[in-house]
C-alpha positions as CSV (number, residue, x, y, z in Angstrom):
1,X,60.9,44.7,-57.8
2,X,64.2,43.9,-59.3
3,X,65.1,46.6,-62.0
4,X,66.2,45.1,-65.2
5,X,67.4,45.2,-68.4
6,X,65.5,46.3,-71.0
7,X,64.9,44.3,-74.2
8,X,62.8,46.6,-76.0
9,X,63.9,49.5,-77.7
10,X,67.3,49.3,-76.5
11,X,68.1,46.6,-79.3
12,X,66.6,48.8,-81.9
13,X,67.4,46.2,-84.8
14,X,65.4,43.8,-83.1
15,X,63.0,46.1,-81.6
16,X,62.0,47.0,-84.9
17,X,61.5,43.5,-86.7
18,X,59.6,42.9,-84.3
19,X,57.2,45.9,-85.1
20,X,57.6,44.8,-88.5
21,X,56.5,41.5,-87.9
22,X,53.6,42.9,-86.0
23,X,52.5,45.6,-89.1
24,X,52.8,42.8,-91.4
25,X,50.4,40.7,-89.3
26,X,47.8,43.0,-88.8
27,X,47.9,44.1,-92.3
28,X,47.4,40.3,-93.4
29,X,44.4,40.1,-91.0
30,X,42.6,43.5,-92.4
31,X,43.2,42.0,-95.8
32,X,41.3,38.8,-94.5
33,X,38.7,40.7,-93.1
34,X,39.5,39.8,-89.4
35,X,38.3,42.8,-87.5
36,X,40.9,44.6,-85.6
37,X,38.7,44.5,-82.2
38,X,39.1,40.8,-82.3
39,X,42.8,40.6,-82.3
40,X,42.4,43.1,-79.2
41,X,40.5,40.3,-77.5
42,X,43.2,38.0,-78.4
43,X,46.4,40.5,-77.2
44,X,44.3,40.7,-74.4
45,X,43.9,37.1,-73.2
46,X,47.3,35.9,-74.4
47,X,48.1,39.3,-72.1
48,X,46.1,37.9,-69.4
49,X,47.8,34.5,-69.7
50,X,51.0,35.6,-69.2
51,X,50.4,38.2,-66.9
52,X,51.8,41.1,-68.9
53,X,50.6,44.1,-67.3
54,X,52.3,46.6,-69.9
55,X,50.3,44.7,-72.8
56,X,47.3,44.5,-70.7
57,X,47.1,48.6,-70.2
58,X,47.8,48.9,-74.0
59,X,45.4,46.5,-75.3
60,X,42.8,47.8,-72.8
61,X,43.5,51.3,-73.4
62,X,43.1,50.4,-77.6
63,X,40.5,48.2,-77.2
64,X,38.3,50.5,-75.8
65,X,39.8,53.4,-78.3
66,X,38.2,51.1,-81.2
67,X,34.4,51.1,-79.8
68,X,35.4,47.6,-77.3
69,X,33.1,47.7,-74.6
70,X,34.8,47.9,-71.4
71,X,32.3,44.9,-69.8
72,X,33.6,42.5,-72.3
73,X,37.2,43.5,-71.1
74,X,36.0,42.8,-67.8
75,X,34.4,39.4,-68.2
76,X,37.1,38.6,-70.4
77,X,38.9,35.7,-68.5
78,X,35.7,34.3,-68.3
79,X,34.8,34.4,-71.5
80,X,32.9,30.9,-71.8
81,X,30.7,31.7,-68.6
82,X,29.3,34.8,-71.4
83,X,27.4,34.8,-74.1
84,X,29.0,38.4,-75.1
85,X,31.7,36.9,-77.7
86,X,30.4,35.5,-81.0
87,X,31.6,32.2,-82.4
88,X,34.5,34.2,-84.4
89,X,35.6,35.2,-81.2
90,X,35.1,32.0,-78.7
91,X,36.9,30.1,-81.4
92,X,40.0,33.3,-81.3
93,X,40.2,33.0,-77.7
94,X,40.2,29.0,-77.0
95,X,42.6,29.0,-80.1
96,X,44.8,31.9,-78.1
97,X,44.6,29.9,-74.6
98,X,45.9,26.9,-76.5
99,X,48.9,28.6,-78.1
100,X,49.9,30.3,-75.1
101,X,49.9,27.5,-72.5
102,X,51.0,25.0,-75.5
103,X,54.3,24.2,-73.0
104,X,51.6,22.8,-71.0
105,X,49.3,21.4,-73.5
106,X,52.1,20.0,-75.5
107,X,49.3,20.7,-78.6
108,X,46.6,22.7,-80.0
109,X,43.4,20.3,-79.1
110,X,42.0,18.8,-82.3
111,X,38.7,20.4,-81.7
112,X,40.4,24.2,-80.8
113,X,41.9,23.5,-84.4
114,X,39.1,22.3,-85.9
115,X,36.6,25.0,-84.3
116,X,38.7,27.8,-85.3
117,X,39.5,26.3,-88.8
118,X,35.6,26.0,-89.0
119,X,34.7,29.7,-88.5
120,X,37.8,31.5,-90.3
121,X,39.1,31.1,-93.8
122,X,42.7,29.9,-94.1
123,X,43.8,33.4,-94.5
124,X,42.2,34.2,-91.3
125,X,43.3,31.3,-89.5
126,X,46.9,32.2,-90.4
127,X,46.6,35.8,-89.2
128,X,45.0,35.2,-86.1
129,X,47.8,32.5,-85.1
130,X,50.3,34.8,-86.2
131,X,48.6,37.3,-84.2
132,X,49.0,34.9,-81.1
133,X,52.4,34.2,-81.6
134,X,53.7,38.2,-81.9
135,X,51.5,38.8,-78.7
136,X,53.1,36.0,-76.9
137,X,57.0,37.5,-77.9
138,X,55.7,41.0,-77.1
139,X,54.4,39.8,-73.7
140,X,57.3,38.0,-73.2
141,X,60.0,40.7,-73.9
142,X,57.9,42.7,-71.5
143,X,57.3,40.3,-68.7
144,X,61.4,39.6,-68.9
145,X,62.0,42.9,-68.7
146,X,59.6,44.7,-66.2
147,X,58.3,46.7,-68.4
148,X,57.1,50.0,-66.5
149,X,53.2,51.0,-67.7
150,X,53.3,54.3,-69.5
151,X,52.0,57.7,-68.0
152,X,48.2,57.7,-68.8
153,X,45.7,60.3,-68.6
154,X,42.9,59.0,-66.8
């Protein structure tokens, strides 16, 4: 594999508004009451998506940390085969396959919208989306740049 250049932490300016930006969405979603194991679901499948093996060892790896069980990680891609997510979390994921492949799409479907607008509050809404969106620049910063997977304990 072709070594390359780093964006991450390199850049610290931009390194860091970016870790701003993802402490500020996380804290909006805790003070909407959308449970932080949910937006692991939805680092993971955006993760998935774009095939962003550093975020998918993270999210994994915190996922399980906060009490995830490691067979709804598994079946995770196939989440609509499964009854194993609730409808908080169906309507997280379709909305997260929708933002990620929207170059594709060209849209959010009216009923992802209306699902997910259906079982969260505004604030809710908004975080999760905003939560999408900082998953998709993290996986993209670290597809771009080969990010290597940290040593891990096993």
């Amino acid at each position: 594999m072709t070594e390359r250049i780093h964006l991450g932490k390199r850049v610290p300016e931009i390194y860091q508004a970016m870790a701003k930006l993802q402490a500020e969405v996380e804290k909006a979603a805790a003070n909407a009451g959308v449970e932080q194991k949910l937006l692991e679901l939805v680092k993971m499948r955006a993760s998935q998506i774009n095939h962003c093996a550093f975020c998918l060892d993270m999210h994994s790896h915190d996922a399980v940390q906060q009490g995830e069980s490691p067979r709804r990680l598994y079946v995770l891609e196939g989440w609509r085969e499964t009854e194993l997510f609730n409808e908080q979390e169906r309507a997280a994921l379709a909305l997260t396959e929708a933002m990620t492949n929207v170059a594709t799409l060209h849209d959010v479907p009216d009923d992802v919208y209306d699902e997910a607008t259906r079982v969260f509050d505004e604030a809710q809404y908004r975080a999760v989306a905003w939560e999408i969106i900082a998953i998709n620049s993290w996986n993209r910063m670290c597809v771009t740049s080969h990010a290597p997977l940290p040593e891990r304990a096993e």
